[in-house]
C-alpha positions as CSV (number, residue, x, y, z in Angstrom):
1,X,26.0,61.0,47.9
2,X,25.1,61.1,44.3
3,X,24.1,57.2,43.1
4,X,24.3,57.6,39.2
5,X,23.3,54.5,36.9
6,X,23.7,54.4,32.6
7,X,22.2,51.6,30.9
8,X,23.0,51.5,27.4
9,X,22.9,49.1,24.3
10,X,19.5,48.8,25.7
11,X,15.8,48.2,24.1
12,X,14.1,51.5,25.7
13,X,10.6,50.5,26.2
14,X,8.4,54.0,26.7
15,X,5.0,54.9,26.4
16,X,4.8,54.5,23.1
17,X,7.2,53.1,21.2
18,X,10.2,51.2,21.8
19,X,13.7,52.9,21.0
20,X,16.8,52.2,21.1
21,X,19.6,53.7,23.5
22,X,20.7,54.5,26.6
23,X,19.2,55.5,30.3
24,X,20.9,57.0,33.1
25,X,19.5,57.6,36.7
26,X,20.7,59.9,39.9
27,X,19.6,60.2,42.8
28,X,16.2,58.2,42.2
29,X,15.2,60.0,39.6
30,X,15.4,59.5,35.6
31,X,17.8,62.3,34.5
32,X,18.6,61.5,30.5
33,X,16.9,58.9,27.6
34,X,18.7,59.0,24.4
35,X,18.5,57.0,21.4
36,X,22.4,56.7,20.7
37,X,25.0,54.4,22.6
38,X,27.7,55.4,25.0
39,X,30.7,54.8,25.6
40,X,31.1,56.4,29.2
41,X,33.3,54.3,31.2
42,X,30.6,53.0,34.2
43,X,28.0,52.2,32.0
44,X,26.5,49.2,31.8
45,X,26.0,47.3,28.4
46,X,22.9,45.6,28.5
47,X,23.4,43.6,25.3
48,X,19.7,44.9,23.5
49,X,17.9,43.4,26.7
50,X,14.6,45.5,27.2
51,X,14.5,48.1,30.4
52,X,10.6,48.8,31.1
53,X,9.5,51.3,33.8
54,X,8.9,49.1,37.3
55,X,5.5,47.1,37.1
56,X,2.9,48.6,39.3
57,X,0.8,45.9,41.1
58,X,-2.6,46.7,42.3
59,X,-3.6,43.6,43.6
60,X,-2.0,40.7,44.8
61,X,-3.2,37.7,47.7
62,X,0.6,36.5,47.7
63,X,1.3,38.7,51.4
64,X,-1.9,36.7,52.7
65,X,0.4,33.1,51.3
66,X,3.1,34.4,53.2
67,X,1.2,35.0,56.5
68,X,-0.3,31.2,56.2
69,X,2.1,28.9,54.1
70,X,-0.3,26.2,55.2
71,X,-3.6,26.1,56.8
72,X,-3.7,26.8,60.3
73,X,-0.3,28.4,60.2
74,X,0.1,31.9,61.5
75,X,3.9,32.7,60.1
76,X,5.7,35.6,62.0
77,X,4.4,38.5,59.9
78,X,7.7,40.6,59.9
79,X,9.4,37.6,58.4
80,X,6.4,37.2,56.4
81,X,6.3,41.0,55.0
82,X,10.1,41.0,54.2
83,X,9.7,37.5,52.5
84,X,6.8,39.2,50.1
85,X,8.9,42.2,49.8
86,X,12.1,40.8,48.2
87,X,9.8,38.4,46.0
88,X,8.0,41.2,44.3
89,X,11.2,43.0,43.8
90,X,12.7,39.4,42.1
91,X,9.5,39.8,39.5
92,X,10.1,43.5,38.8
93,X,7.0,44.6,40.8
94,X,8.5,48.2,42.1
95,X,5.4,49.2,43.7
96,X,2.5,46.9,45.0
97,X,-1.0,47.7,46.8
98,X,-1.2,44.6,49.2
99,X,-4.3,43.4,49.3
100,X,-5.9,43.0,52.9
101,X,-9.5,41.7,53.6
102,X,-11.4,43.4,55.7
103,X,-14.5,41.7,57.3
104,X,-14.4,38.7,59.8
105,X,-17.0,35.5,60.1
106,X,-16.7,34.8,64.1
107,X,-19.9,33.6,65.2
108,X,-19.0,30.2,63.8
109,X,-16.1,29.1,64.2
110,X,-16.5,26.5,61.6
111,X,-16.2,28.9,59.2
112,X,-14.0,31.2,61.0
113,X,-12.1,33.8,59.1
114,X,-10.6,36.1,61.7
115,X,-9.2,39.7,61.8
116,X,-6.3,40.5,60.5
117,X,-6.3,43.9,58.4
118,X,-5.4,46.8,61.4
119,X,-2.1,44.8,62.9
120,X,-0.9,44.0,59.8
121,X,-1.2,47.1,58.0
122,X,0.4,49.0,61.3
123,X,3.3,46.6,61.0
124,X,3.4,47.1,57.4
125,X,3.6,51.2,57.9
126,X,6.6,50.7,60.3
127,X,8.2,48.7,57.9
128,X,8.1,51.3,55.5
129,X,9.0,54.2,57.5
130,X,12.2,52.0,58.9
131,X,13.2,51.6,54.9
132,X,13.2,48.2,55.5
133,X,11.3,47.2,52.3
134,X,12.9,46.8,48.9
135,X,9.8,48.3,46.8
136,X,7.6,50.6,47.1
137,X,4.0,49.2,49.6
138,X,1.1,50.3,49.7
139,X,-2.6,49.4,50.8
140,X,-5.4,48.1,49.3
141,X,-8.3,47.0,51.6
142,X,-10.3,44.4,50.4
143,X,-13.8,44.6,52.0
144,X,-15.4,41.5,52.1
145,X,-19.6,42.6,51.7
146,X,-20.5,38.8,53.2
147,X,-19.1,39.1,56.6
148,X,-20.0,39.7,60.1
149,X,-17.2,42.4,61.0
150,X,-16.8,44.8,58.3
151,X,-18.2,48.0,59.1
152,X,-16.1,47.9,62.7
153,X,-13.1,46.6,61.5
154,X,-13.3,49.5,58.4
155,X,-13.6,52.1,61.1
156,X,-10.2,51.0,62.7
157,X,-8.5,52.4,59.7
158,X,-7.7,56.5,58.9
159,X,-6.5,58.7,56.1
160,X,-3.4,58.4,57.9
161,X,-2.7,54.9,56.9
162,X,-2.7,56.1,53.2
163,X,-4.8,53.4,51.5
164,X,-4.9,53.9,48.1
165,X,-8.1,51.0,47.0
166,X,-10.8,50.0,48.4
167,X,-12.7,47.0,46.2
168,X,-15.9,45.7,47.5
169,X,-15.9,42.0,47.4
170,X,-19.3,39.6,47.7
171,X,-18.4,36.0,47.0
172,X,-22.0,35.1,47.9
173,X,-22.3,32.2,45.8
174,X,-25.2,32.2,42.9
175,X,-23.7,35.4,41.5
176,X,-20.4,37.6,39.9
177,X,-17.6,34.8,40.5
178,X,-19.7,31.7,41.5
179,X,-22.7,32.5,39.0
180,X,-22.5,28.8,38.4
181,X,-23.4,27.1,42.2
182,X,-21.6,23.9,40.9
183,X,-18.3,25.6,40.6
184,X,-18.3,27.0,43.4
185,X,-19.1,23.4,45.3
186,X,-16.5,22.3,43.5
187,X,-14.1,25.2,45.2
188,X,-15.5,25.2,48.5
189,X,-16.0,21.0,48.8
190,X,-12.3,20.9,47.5
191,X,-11.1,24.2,50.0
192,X,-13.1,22.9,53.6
193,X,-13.3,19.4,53.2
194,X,-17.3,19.6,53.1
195,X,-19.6,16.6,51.9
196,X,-23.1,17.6,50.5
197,X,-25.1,18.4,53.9
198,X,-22.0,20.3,54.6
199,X,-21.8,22.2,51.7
200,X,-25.9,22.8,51.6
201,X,-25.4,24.4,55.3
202,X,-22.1,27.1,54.3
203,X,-24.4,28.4,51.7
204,X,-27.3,28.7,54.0
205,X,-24.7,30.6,56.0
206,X,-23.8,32.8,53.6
207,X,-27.0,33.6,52.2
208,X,-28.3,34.8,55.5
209,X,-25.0,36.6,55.8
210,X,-25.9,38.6,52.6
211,X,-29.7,39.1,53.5
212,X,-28.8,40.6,57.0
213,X,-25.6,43.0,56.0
214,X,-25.3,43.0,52.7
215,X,-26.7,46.7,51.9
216,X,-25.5,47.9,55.1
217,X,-21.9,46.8,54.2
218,X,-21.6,48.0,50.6
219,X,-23.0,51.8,52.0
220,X,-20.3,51.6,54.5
221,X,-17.6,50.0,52.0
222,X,-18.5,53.1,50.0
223,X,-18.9,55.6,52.9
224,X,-15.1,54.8,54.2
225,X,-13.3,54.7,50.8
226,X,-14.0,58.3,50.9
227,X,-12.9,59.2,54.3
228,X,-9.6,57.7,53.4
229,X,-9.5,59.6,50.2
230,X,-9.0,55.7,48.2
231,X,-10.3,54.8,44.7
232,X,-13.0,52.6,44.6
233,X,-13.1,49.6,43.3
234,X,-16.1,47.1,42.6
235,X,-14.8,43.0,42.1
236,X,-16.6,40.6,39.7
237,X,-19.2,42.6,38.1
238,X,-20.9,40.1,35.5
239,X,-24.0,41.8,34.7
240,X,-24.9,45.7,33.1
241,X,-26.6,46.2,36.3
242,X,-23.9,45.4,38.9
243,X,-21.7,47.7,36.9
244,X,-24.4,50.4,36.8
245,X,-24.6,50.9,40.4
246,X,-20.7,50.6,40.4
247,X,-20.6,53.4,38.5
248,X,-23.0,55.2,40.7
249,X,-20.8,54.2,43.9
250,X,-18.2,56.6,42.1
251,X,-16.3,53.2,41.4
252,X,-13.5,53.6,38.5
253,X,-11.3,50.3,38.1
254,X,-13.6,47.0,37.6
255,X,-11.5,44.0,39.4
256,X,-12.0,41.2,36.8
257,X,-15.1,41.1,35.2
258,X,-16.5,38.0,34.5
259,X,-18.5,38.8,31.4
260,X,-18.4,40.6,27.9
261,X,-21.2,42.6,28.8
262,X,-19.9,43.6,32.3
263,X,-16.1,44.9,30.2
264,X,-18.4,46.2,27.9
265,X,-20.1,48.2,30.5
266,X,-17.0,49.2,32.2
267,X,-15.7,50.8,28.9
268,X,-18.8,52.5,28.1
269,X,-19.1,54.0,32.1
270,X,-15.3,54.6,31.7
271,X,-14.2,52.5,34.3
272,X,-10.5,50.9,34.3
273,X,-10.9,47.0,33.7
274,X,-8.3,44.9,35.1
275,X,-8.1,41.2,34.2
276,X,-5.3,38.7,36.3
277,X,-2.2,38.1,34.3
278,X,-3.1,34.1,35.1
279,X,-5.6,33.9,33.1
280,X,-3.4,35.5,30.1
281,X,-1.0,32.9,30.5
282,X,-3.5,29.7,31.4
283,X,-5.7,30.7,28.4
284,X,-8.6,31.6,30.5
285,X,-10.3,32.0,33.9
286,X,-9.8,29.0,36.4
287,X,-13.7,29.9,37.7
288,X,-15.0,29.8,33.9
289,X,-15.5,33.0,33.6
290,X,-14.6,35.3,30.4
291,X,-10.9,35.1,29.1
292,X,-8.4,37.9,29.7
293,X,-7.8,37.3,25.9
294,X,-11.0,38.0,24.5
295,X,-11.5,41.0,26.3
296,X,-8.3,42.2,25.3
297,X,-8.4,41.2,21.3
298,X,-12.0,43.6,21.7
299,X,-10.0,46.3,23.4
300,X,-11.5,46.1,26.9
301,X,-8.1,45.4,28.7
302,X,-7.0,48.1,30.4
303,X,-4.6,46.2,33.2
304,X,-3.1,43.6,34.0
305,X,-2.8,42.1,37.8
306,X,-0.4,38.9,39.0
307,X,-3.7,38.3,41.5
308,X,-1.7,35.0,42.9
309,X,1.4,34.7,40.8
310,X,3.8,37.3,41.2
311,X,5.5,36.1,38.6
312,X,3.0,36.1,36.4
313,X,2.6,39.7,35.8
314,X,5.7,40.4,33.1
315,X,5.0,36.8,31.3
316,X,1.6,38.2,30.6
317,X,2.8,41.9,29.9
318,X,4.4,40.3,27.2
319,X,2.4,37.9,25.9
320,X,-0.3,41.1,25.2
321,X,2.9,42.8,23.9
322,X,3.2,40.3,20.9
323,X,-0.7,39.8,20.6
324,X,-1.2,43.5,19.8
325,X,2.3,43.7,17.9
326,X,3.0,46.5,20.2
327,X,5.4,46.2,23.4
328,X,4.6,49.5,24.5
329,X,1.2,48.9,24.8
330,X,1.5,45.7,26.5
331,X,3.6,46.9,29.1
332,X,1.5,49.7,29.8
333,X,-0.8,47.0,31.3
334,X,1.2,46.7,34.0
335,X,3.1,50.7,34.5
336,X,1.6,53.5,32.9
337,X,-2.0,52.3,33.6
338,X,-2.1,51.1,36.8
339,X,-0.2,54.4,37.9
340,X,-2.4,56.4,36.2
341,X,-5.6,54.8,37.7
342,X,-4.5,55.1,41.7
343,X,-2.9,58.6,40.9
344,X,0.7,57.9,41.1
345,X,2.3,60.4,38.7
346,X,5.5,60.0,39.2
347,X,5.9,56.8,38.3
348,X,4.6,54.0,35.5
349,X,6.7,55.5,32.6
350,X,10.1,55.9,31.3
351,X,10.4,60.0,31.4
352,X,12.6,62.4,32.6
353,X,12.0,63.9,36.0
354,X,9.9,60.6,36.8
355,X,11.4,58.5,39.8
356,X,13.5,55.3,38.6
357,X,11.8,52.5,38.8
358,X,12.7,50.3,35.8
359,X,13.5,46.4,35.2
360,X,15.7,44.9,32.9
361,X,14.4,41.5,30.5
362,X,15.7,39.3,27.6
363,X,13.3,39.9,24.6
364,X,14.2,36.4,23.1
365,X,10.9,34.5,23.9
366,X,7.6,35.2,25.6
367,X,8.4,33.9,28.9
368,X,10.9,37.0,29.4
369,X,14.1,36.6,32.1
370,X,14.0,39.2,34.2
371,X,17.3,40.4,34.8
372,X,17.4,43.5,37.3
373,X,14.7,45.3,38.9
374,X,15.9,49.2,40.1
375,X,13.9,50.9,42.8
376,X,14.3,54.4,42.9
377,X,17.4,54.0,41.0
378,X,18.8,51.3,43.5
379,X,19.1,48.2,42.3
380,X,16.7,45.4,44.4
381,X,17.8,42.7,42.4
């Protein structure tokens, strides 16, 4: 049966430039964009409100809060996936890469992180194939370079399970996120409960960790992002160097730099950076690490990620919107770019032919009300 939506009266946001007029959508696909009004009876006045295409999200931790609401709690991960589905959909994410770690500590148990990746990713899939989920899933696999586990847990995973990003991560401390050792006590002390001789001993840990499979990991983190046919994508450069031999790994989207230099880099290499809309919003990086803002008044923003507030990701859409005095660009942070940078065509912009992802927003203030969020020209909320 033919499902046809018209929005008019409506603040048209496309790649551009903003217009205004009126939308209309059948069967899943955008079929008309006009800059007049109508008057067709079924239409749907939305009062000047925004409608943006669907915000693409390319990383976010917020499945992982739903499979452990509090430490040491494994919540049923049906009820967990469904939960995360209908809260991206609330935030006008319309398609989302949910990002997995890869790579397991089990020789201590102390500092046990266990596998989780290959079961929840094959319950993900059904999900998807049932048409359970409101938005459009897919996976990112986040390979953790200081592990035990990763190069056998990486080789659980196919083509077939369509993973669209790899990023490498390596959160030994002393470098990229935790260049400063004291902030990264200050995280761990506060995270595991450790006292001094406690803290001194995870480091040890993780050093060794690095020493004995750190190059083996980032060849295989490189090796399988290839046999999956996923973009690559490197996590915390902070130096020219790290994003040098990014760049040689055939990387092309920096996960949130921590430097100048390193965005600098990235734009120079032509490498996609993308900084976490929380940082936008809080005025700068929780780690103390470069501001999302500086990078983007010197033009080395190139998307925008909620990271761990869904939420998050239209506020600071926005809030770039107004800082470059150009909507269209600021929403292009989180649509056009990120769907350009994992291959996604059909998607990320308000054009004919493309499929019919869009939200609806009040444009009064610069923490926008998200009104509606259509997926494939259904309405998910």
């Amino acid at each position: 049966m033919t499902q046809d939506t018209i929005l008019t009266n409506a603040s048209i946001i496309l790649s551009e430039e903003v217009i205004h007029g009126t939308i209309r959508l059948q069967d899943g696909l955008i079929t008309d964009i006009s800059s007049t009004a109508t008057g067709v009876t079924g239409a749907i006045d939305l009062e000047g409100d925004y409608v943006a295409p669907g915000m693409v999200e390319l990383h976010t931790d917020n499945l992982e809060r739903h499979l452990s609401p509090r430490p040491k709690v494994d919540w049923p991960h049906r009820a967990a996936i469904i939960a995360h589905d209908r809260e991206l959909a609330g935030t006008g994410i319309t398609t989302v890469f949910d990002a997995l770690r890869v790579g397991s500590i089990v020789s201590d148990q102390s500092k046990h992180h266990g596998k989780y990746a290959r079961k929840l990713t094959t319950e993900l899939l059904a999900l998807r194939e049932s048409e359970t989920l409101r938005i459009s899933h897919h996976i990112h696999l986040r390979a953790e370079i200081c592990s035990e586990t990763l190069t056998e847990e990486l080789a659980e995973f196919g083509p077939e399970d369509r993973i669209g990003i790899v990023s490498m991560m390596d959160h030994t401390p002393g470098q990229r996120q935790f260049t400063d050792v004291q902030k990264y006590k200050d995280y761990a002390c506060g995270k595991h409960n450790l006292d001094d001789a406690g803290f001194d001993e995870h480091v040890s840990f993780l050093y060794g960790l690095q020493s004995t499979f750190g190059k083996k990991h980032e060849a295989a983190t490189v090796a399988e992002a290839s046999r999956f046919g996923a973009k690559l994508a490197s996590h915390d450069d902070t130096t020219t160097k790290q994003v040098e031999v990014s760049h040689s790994y055939g990387v092309s989207m920096a996960e949130f730099p921590t430097t100048l230099d390193a965005a600098d880099a990235c734009h120079a290499k032509g490498i996609s950076t993308i900084m976490g809309a929380p940082n936008i919003i809080r005025g700068g990086s929780h780690s103390g690490n470069v501001a999302a803002r500086e990078l983007a008044e010197r033009d080395r923003l190139d998307i925008l990620s909620s990271d761990y507030v869904p939420a998050g990701l239209l506020i600071a859409a926005v809030q770039l919107g107004n800082l470059w005095g150009d909507m269209a660009r600021g929403l292009s942070t989180v649509t056009r770019n990120p769907a350009n940078a994992v291959g996604l065509l059909d998607r990320g912009q308000l054009e004919i032919g493309k499929r019919a992802d869009l939200i609806r927003f009040g444009n009064s203030s610069e923490t926008p009300e998200l009104k509606g969020t259509w997926s494939a020209g259904t309405k998910v909320f």
